[in-house]
C-alpha positions as CSV (number, residue, x, y, z in Angstrom):
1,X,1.8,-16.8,-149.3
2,X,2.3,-20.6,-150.1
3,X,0.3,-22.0,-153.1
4,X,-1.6,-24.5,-151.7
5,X,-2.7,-27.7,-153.9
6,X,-4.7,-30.6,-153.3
7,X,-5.6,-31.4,-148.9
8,X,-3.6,-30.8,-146.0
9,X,-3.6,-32.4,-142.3
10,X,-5.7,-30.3,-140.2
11,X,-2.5,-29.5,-137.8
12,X,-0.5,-28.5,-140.8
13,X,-2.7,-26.2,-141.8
14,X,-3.3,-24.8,-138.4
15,X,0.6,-24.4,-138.5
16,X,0.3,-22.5,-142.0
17,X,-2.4,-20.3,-140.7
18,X,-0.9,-19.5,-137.4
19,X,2.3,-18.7,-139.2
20,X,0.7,-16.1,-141.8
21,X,1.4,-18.4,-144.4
22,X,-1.8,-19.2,-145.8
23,X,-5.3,-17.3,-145.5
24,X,-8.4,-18.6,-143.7
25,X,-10.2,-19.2,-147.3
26,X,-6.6,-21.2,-148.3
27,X,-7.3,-23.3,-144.8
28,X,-10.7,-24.2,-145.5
29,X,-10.3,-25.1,-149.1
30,X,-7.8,-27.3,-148.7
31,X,-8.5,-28.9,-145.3
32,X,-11.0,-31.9,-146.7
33,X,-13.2,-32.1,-149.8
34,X,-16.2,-32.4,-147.1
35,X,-15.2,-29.5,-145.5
36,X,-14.4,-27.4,-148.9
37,X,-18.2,-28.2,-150.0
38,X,-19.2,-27.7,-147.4
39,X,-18.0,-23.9,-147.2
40,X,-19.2,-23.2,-151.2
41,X,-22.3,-25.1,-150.0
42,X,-22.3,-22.5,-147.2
43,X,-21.5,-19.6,-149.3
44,X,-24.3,-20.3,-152.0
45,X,-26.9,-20.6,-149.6
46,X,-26.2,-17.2,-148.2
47,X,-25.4,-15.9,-152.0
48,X,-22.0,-14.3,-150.2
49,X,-18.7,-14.1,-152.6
50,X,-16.2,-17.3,-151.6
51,X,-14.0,-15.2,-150.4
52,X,-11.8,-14.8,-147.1
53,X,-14.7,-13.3,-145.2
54,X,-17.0,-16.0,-146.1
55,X,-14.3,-18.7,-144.7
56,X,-14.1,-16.4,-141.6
57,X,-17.8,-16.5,-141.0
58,X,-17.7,-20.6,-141.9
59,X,-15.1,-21.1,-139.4
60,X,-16.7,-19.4,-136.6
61,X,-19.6,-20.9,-137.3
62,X,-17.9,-24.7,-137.3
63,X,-17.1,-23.6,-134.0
64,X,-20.1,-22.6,-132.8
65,X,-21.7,-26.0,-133.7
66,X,-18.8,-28.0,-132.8
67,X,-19.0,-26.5,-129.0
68,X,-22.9,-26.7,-129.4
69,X,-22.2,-30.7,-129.9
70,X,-20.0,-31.0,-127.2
71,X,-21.9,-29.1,-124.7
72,X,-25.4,-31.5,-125.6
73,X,-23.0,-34.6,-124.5
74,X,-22.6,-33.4,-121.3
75,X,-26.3,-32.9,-120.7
């Protein structure tokens, strides 16, 4: 595993994941500071460990609402 410091380019990152390199928790705290508060804001709220897990359940639900958004444009 790489040890990751500071924020990454969203493609990078995809790359790193993609490759094994990095862990979903390593992706989302180093993607943007947004994104990383985000998450702990995300983790605190449901009192669940920051964690790998937690980053899964973060991205998946990113997703969710990102598709959600997209899917109200077209109406």
């Amino acid at each position: 595993m790489i040890n990751l410091k500071g924020f990454y380019n969203i493609n990078v990152l995809q790359k790193m994941l993609y490759e094994g390199q990095i862990t979903q928790l390593d992706y989302v705290m180093h993607h943007t500071e947004e994104d990383k508060k985000a998450f702990l804001d995300f983790c605190q709220e449901r009192k669940i460990e920051v964690d790998n897990d937690a980053a899964q359940q973060f991205l998946e639900k990113t997703i969710k609402d990102i598709e959600r958004a997209h899917i109200n444009l077209l109406d």
